[in-house]
C-alpha positions in Angstrom: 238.1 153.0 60.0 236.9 149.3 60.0 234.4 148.0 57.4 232.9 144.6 58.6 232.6 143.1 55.3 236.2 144.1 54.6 237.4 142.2 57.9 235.2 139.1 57.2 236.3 138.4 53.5 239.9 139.1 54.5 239.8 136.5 57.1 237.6 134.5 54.8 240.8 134.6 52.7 243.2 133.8 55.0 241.2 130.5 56.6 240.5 129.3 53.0 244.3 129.5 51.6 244.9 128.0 55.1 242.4 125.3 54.3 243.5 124.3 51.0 246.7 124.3 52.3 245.8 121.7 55.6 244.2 119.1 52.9 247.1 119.6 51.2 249.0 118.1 54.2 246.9 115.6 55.0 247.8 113.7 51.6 251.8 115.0 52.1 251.6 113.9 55.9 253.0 117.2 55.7 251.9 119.8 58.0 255.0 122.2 56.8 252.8 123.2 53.9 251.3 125.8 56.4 254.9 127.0 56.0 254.4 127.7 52.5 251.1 129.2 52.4 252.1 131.6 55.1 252.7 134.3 52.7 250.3 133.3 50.0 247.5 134.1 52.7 248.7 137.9 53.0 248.3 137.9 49.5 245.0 136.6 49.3 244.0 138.7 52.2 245.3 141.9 50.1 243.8 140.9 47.0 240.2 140.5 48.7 240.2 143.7 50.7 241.1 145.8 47.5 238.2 144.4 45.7 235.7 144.8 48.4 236.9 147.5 50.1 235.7 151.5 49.5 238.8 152.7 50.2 241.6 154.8 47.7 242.4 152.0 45.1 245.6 153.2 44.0 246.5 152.9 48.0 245.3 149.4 48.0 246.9 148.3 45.0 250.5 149.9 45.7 249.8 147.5 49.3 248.5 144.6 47.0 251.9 144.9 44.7 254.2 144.7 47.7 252.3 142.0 49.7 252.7 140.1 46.4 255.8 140.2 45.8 256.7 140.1 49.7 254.3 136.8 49.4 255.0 134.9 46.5 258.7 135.2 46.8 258.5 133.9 50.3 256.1 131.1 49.4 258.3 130.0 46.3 261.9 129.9 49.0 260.6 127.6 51.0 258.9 125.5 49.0 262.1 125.5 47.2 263.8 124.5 50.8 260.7 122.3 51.9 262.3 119.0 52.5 260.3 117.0 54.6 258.0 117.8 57.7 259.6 120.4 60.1 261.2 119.1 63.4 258.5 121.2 65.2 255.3 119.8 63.4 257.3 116.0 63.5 257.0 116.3 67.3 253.2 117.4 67.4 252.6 114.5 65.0 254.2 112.1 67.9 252.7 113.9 70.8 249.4 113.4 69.2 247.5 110.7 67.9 245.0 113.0 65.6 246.8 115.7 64.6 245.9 115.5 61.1 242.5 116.9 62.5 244.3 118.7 65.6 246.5 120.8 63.3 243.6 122.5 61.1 243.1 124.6 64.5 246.4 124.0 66.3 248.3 125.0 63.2 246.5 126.1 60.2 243.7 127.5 62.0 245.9 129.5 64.2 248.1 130.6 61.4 245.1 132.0 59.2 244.2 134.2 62.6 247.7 135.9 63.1 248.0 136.6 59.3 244.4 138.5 59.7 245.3 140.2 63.0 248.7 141.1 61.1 247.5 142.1 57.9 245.4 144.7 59.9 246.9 148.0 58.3 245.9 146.4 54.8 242.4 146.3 55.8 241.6 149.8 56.9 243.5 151.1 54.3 241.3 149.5 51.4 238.1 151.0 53.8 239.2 154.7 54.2 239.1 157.2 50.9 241.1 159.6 52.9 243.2 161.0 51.2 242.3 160.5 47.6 245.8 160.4 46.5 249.2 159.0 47.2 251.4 161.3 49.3 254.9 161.5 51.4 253.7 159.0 54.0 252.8 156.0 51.4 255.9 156.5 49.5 258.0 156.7 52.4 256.2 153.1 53.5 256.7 151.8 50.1 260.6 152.7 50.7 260.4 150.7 54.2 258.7 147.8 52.6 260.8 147.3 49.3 264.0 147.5 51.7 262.4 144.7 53.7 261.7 142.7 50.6 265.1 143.1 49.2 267.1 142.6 52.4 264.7 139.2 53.3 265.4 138.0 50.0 268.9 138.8 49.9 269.5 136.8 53.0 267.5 134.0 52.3 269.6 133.8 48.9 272.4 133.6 51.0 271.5 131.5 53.2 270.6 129.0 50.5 273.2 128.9 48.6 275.5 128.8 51.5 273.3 125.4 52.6 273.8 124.1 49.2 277.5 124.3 49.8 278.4 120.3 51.1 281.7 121.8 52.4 279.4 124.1 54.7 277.6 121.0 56.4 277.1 121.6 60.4 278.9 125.1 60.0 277.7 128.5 60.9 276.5 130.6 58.0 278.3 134.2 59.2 279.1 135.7 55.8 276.9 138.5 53.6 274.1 139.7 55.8 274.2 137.0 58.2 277.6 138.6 59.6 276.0 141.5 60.5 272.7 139.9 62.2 272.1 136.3 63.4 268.3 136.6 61.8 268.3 139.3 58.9 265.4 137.4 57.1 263.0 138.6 59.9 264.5 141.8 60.2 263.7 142.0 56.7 260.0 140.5 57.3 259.5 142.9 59.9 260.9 146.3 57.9 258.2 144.6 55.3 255.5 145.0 57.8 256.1 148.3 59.5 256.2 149.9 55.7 252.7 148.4 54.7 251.9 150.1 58.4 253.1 153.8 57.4 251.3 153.0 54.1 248.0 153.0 55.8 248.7 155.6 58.3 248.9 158.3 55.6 244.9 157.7 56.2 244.8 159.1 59.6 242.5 156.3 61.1 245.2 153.2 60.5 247.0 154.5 63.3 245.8 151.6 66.1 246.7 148.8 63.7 250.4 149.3 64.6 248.9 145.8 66.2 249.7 144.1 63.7 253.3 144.6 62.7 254.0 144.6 66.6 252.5 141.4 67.2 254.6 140.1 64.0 257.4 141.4 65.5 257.0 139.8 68.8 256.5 136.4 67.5 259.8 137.0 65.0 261.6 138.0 68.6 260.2 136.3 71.2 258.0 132.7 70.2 258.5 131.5 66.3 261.4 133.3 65.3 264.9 134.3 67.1 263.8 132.3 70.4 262.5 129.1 68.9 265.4 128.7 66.0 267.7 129.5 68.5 266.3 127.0 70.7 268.6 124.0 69.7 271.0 125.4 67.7 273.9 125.7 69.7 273.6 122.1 70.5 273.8 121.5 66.9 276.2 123.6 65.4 279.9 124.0 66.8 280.9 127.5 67.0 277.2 129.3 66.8 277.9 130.2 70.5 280.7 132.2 69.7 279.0 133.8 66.7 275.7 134.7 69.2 278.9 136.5 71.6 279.8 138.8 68.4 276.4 139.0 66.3 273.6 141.2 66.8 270.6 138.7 66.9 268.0 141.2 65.5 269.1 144.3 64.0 272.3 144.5 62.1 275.3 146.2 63.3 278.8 145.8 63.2 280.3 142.6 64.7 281.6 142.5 68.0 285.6 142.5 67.7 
């Protein structure tokens, strides 16, 4: 079920954290700061859809309390990480001699799109009253989702610590989660994104917006995530082609002996 006011405030959210967030990086010279509001925009978009939205509220605000936390935790790790412009958005600032204006579509812009297209099975699920109360299927989702928030943050813990370690400089972080899976942060994103999914399902009309974690976990696999981190790195760290040969890169198993 789509409500058109629902859609239109939600990506009214989305473009204006997105907004604030390309001044923002105009002033930094920063265009990272997209980085950061990343998850503050599912939030926003969450927030917005349960007030407007005619749907079940205690559906909408279990979705809301997950994309929260899911949200703020993520925005506050890499802020916490943020140190100086990305590599990626360094080179678009060279290739282009107006970027500051090029990246409020190029980058911002763009972002603010795939958070809405993502953020689909929050929408319809604020829009449709059926069924009036929380059963098997949103629990079950709310089981997915808080996995994916635990085992994202876990990693990203990890991973941090492990960075802050000057003894680990140029070395391959294959300890905790990361021994298990060469990405577990977006394995973790994605588990995130799949629960909020079987969340809305329990409707019966969220069913199409399976677009939305699928195109999230396309981008994780195949453009901004494994592929593009993946890019460069063996270039730049000795030994991370010997840990691709024994690590899952996605979903974690055992280590290859």
């Amino acid at each position: 079920m789509l409500d058109a006011a629902v859609q239109l405030v939600a990506l009214g959210a989305a473009l204006g954290v997105m907004f604030v967030a390309w001044l923002a990086s105009i002033a930094m010279r920063d265009a990272g700061v997209a980085d950061i509001a990343w998850g503050l925009a599912f939030v926003a978009i969450a927030l917005v859809s349960l007030v407007v939205g005619d749907g079940d509220e205690q559906r909408a605000l279990l979705i809301l309390i997950l994309v929260s936390v899911w949200g703020l935790r993520l925005a506050g790790y890499i802020a916490r990480r943020h140190d100086g412009e990305d590599r990626r958005y360094a080179a678009m600032r060279l290739k282009h001699d107006n970027f500051a204006l090029r990246s409020l579509w190029s980058v911002f812009g763009t972002q603010a799109l795939i958070a809405w297209v993502i953020s689909l099975p929050i929408q319809v699920a604020a829009t449709d009253p059926t069924p009036a109360t929380l059963g098997a299927l949103a629990w079950i989702g709310t089981g997915i989702a808080s996995f994916g928030i635990l085992f994202e943050a876990l990693a990203d813990a990890q991973l941090l610590a492990f960075a802050k370690d000057p003894e680990n400089k140029g070395q391959v972080m294959d300890k905790g989660l990361w021994r298990y899976s060469r990405h577990p942060n977006y394995f973790g994103e994605v588990c995130v994104w799949w629960g909020i999914w079987v969340i809305a399902l329990e409707t019966g009309s969220a069913w199409w917006t399976a677009v939305g974690p699928a195109l999230l976990t396309f981008l994780l696999l195949r453009v901004s995530g494994v592929a593009l981190t993946e890019k460069t790195i063996t270039s730049r760290r000795p030994g991370y082609a010997e840990y691709v040969r024994r690590t899952s890169a996605f979903v974690p198993r055992q280590p290859k002996a």
